[in-house]
N, C-alpha and C positions, 0 to 999 in steps of 0.2 A: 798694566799696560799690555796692551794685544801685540802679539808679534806675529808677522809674517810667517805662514810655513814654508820650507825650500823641501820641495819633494827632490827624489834622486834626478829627473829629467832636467830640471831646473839647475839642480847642479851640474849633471853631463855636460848641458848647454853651458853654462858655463865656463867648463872648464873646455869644451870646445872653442869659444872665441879667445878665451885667455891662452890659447898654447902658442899662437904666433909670439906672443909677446914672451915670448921663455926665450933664456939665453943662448940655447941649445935646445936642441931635440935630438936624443941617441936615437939609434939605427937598429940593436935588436930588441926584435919586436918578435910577436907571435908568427911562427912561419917563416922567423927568419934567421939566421947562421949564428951558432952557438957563439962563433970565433968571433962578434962583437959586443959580447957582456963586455969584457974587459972596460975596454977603450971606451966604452958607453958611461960604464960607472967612475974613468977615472976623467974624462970630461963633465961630469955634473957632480965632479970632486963628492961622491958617494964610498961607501966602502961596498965590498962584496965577499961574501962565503962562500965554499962551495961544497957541497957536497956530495959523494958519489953517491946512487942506490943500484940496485938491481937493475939493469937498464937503462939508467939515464940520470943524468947530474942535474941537481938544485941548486941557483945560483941566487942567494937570497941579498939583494941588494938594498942597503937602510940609504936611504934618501936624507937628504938636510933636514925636510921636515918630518922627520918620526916614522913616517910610512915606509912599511918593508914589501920591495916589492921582490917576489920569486919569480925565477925566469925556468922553464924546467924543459931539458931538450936532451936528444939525443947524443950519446957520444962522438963528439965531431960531426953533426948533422945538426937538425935546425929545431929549433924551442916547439915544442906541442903544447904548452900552456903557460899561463901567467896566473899569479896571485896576488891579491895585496890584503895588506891587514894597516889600520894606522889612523891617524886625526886627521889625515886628508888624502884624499883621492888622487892615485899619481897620473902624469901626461897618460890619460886612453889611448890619446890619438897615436902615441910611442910607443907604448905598452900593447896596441891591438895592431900595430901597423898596416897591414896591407888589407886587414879584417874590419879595419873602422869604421871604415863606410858602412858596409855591413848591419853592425852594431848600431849607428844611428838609424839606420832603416828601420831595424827591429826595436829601438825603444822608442821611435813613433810610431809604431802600430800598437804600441801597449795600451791597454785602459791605465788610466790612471794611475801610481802607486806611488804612495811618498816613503815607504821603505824599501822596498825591494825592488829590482826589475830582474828578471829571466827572458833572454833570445834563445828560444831552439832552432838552431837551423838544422840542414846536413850537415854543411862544413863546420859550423859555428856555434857553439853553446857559451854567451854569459850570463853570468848571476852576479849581482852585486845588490849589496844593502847597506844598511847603517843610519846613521846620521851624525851631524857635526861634529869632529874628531871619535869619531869611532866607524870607521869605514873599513869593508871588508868586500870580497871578490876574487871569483877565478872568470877563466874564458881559455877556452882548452877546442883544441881540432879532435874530434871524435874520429878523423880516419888516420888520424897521425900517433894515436895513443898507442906508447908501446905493448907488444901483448904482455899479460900479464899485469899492468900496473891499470891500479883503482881507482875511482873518482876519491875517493876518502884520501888517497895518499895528496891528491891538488888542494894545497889547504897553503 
């Protein structure tokens, strides 16, 4: 039996029209105030870790459905990137917040790709791939990265 393929846009899109219908939608997002992981993760009754590094704390949040998603910001300042790893793709439109738009701009100018998509902008770089419970991604402000810390450490 032939089965459909779902490339990554097809899921984007997706999970673009599915986010009204979510219970909630938390508030930090990329670019924005460390001070609401909390409240974020204990409104979509999530748990959260946190942990310090060299410059900037990783706040790795497991979602209901298996997907962990990192939130990675400055000390009392505002997230420089996001990560996720997991069987499903978490809210973008949450997770990139004020960058979304952005992000859909740049995965329709893409050719084609049913694994991967990469946005280079200035302000904006994502990469995400996988497929069906295996999905993976960062999206990180290249002028917001603290000095010192590495694209290798946004995992």
């Amino acid at each position: 039996m032939l089965r459909p393929r779902l490339d990554l846009k097809h899921i984007s899109l997706a999970a673009l029209l599915s986010a009204p219908l979510l219970p909630y939608v938390a508030n930090a997002a990329l670019g924005g105030p460390e001070t609401e992981v909390a409240t974020d993760a204990q409104a979509l009754e999530a748990s959260v870790k946190s942990a310090v590094r060299t410059g900037y704390t990783v706040h790795s949040i497991q979602l209901p459905s298996g997907t962990v998603l990192r939130e990675y910001a400055v000390a009392g300042g505002n997230v420089f990137a996001v990560a996720w790893s997991g069987p499903s793709l978490p809210n973008l439109r949450q997770a990139l917040g004020q960058y979304f738009d952005s992000y859909v701009s740049g995965a329709k100018a893409q050719p084609g790709s049913h694994r991967h998509l990469e946005i280079r902008q200035s302000d904006l770089v994502v990469q995400s791939g996988g497929h069906m419970r295996a999905f993976s991604g960062r999206a990180y402000l290249p002028q917001a990265l603290p000095s010192g810390v590495t694209l290798d450490e946004l995992r």
